[in-house]
N, C-alpha and C positions, 0 to 999 in steps of 0.2 A: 476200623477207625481208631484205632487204641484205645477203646473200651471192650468191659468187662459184661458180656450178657448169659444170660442164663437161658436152654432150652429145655423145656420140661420132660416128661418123657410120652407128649401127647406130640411133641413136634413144637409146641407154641411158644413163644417169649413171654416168660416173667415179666411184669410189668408189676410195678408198686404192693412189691410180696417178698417174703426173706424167703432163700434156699437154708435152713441151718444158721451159722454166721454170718449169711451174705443178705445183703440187702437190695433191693434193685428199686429205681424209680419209676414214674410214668410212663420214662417213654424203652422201659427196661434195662437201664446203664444200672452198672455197682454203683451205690454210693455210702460213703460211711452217715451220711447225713446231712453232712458238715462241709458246705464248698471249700469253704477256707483251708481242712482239713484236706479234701479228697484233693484237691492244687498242690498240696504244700508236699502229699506222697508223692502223686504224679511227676513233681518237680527232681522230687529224689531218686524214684525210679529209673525218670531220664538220663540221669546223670549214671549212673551204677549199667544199664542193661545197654548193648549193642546190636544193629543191625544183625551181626553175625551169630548171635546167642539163639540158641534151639533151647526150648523145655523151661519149663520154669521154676524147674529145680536149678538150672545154671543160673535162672535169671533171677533169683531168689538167695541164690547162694554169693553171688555179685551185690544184691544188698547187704546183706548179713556182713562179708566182709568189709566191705564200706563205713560202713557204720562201727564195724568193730576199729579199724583203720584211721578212722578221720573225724572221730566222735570222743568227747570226752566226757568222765564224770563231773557228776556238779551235785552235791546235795542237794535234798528238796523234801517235801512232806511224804510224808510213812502212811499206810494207809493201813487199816485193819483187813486181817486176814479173810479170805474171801469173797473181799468186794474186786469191784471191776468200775463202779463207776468214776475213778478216776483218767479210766483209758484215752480219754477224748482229750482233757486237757493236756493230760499230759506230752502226748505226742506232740501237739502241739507248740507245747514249751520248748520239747527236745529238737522239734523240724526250726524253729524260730531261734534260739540260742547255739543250738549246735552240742548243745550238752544240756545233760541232766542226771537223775538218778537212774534206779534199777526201773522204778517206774516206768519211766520217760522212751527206756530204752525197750523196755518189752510191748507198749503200745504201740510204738512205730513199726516195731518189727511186725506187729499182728495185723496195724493199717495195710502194710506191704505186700505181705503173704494175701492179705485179702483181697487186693486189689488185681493182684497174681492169679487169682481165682481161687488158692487154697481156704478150706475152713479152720482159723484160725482164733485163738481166744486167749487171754491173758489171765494167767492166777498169780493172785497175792499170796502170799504163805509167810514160809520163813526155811532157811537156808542154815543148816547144820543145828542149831539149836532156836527153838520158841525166842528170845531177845535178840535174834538176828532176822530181822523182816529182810523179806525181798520179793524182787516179782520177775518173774519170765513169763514165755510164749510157747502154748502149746499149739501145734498141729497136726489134726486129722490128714493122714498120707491118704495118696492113692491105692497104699496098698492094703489100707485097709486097718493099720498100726497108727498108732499117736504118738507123736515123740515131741521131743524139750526143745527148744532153741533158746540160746541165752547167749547172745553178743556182747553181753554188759560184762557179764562173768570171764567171757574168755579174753574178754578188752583188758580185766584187771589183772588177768593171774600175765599177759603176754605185754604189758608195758606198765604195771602199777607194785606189781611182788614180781619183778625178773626175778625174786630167790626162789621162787617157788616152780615145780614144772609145770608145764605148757599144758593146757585140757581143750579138749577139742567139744565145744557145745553146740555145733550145727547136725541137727537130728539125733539126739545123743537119748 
């Protein structure tokens, strides 16, 4: 039904219990929490993935580029290093405006993946030097590795410094 459920390894449905990062409702659906929130992925999902798409690495990778593609910066609040509870709004702002920060752009991508069924999570840190905050999106692979994703980063070096060369941040 295009949702997102969890089978445990008893055979039975999650229902109103987290896997890891994921969260399920009552009646077992993912849910980030937040309808407004879980529509507004769903919305963008639709738009990025195709009948014709196998795996959810293509269909993941169809966001990412998307977003890198058709999303722009937009300054907004800095959060301190190690938090996460900006994640919620921020996506938000980004799925609603169309742009945001580093913020904006790492929560959506984590709503996405998550939705996608990957276990996904957002760190705040900072990016070459402590007075340069930012934020991306980590995710736990299948295979067993955790890797970076950063569609903000590779949005800026590939239309904001065309002086600079091209970096490739999907699974890096």
């Amino acid at each position: 039904d295009g949702e997102l459920y969890y089978i445990d390894d008893f055979d039975a449905l999650v229902k109103d219990s987290a896997v890891g990062h994921l969260t399920f409702d009552a009646e077992g659906r993912y849910t980030s929490g937040n309808a407004e929130l879980d529509a507004a992925v769903k919305a963008l999902l639709d738009t990025c993935i195709t009948a014709d798409m196998t795996g959810t690495e293509t269909m993941l990778r169809a966001v990412y580029d998307h977003m890198r593609d058709n999303y722009r910066y937009l300054s907004g609040p800095l959060y301190d290093a190690g938090t996460t509870d900006w994640a919620e709004a921020s996506a938000l702002t980004f799925l609603e405006r169309g742009k945001g920060n580093c913020y904006c752009w790492a929560a959506t991508l984590m709503y996405c993946a998550r939705q996608l069924g990957y276990q996904a999570y957002v760190v705040g840190g900072w990016e070459s030097n402590p007075s340069n905050v930012h934020a991306w999106t980590m995710i736990d692979w299948p295979d067993g590795q955790t890797y970076l994703f950063d569609a903000q980063l590779e949005y800026a070096y590939l239309y904001m410094f065309e002086n600079k060369p091209k970096i490739a941040m999907f699974k890096a």
